[in-house]
Residue, then its C-alpha position, 0 to 999 in steps of 0.5 A: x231243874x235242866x230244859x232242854x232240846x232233842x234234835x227233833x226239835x221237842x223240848x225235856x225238862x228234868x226235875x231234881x226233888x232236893x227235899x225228902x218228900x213222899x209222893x206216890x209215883x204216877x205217869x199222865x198226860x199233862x198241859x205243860x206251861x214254861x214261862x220266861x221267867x223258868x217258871x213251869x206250871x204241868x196241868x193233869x189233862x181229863x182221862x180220854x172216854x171212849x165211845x163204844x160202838x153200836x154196830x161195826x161192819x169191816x171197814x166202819x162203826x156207828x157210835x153215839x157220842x156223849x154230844x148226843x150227836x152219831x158218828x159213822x166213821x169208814x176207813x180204807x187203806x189209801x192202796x184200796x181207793x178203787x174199792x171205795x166207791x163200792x165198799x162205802x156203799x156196801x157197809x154204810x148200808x148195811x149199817x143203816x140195815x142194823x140200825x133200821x132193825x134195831x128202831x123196828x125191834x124197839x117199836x114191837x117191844 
């Protein structure tokens, strides 16, 4: 096993396997502990789940999280800071719009 450094300043480990061993190839995104003593401990992280969102407009979504909590998130280039006031406004309305239809729909179903 060799440590070390890039010039940006994150750390590598290279592991040499000595035995013959049979182990299927995989890549994953790990926690990954180095201990003084050169102890190394990798821990697989759980699979990131994606919310899907419930309604989109140009610049936003509306997703309902696992937490059962809803988010709205908007994004607008930093270029385009005149037009947010506006466009916040505009597509957070229209939004609300589509999940005020959708709570009507389910009512008369």
């Amino acid at each position: 096993m060799s440590f070390g450094k890039f010039d940006n300043g994150l750390h590598t480990a290279d592991f040499a396997c000595g035995e013959d061993v049979g182990l299927e190839p995989f890549s994953a995104h790990c926690k990954v502990q180095a201990m003084r003593d050169g102890n190394v401990y990798l821990t697989e992280l759980p699979h990131r789940v994606k919310n899907h969102p419930m309604f989109r407009d140009d610049n936003c979504s509306l997703t309902l999280g696992r937490n059962g909590r809803y988010y709205f998130v908007f994004t607008l280039p930093e270029d385009d800071l005149d037009e947010l006031p506006a466009q916040l406004v505009r597509q957070a309305g229209a939004i609300a719009q589509k999940v005020l239809c959708e709570l009507l729909f389910n009512l008369t179903a």
